[in-house]
N, C-alpha and C positions, 0 to 999 in steps of 0.2 A: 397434534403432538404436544404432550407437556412434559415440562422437566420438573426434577426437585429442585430446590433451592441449591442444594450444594452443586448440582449439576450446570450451573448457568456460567462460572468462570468457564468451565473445560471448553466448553461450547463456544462463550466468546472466543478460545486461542484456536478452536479446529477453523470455523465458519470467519472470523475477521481476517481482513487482508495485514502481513505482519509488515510492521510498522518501518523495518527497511528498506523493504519492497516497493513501498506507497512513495519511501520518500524518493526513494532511486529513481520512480516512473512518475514523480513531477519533475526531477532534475535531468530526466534524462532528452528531452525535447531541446532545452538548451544547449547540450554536450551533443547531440546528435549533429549541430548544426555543420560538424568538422569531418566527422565519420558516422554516418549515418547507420549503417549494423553496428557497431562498438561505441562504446562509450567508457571513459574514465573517471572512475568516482572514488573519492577516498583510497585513492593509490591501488585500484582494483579495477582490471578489464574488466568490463560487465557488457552485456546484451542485452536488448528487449527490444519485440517485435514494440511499435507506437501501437496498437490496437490492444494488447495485450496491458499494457500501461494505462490507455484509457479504461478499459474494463475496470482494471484494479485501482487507480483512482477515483472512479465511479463511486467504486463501492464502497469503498472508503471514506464517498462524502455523504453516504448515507447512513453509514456506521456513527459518524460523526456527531452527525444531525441529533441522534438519540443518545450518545456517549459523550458527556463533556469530556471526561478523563482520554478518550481515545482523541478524541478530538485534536487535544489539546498535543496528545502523542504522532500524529499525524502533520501537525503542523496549521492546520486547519483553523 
């Protein structure tokens, strides 16, 4: 597969984990410890399965690794 130059932002927004999500499913293992399907965050019922979380944090620290800027958006 190769892209063009201009092609490579679109790519990081489809293919990256978005930067709510990652922080939601670091914070969420904390918030779970009350209610474990539901969690409260930023005045907002949210859900996530824990495996689903791990995934998307995963991936996110490998986005990371190569991306100071995401990185740094991530929290990481």
């Amino acid at each position: 597969m190769s892209l063009h130059p201009s092609q490579i932002e679109i790519a990081k927004k489809i293919f990256n984990p978005d930067v709510d999500e990652v922080k939601f499913a670091i914070a969420y293992p904390r918030s779970a410890a009350t209610a474990p399907a539901v969690a409260m965050l930023d005045a907002r019922c949210r859900t996530m399965r824990p495996e689903a979380g791990k995934v998307m944090v995963d991936l996110a620290k490998q986005v990371a690794a190569k991306d100071k800027a995401m990185a740094k958006a991530y929290g990481f």
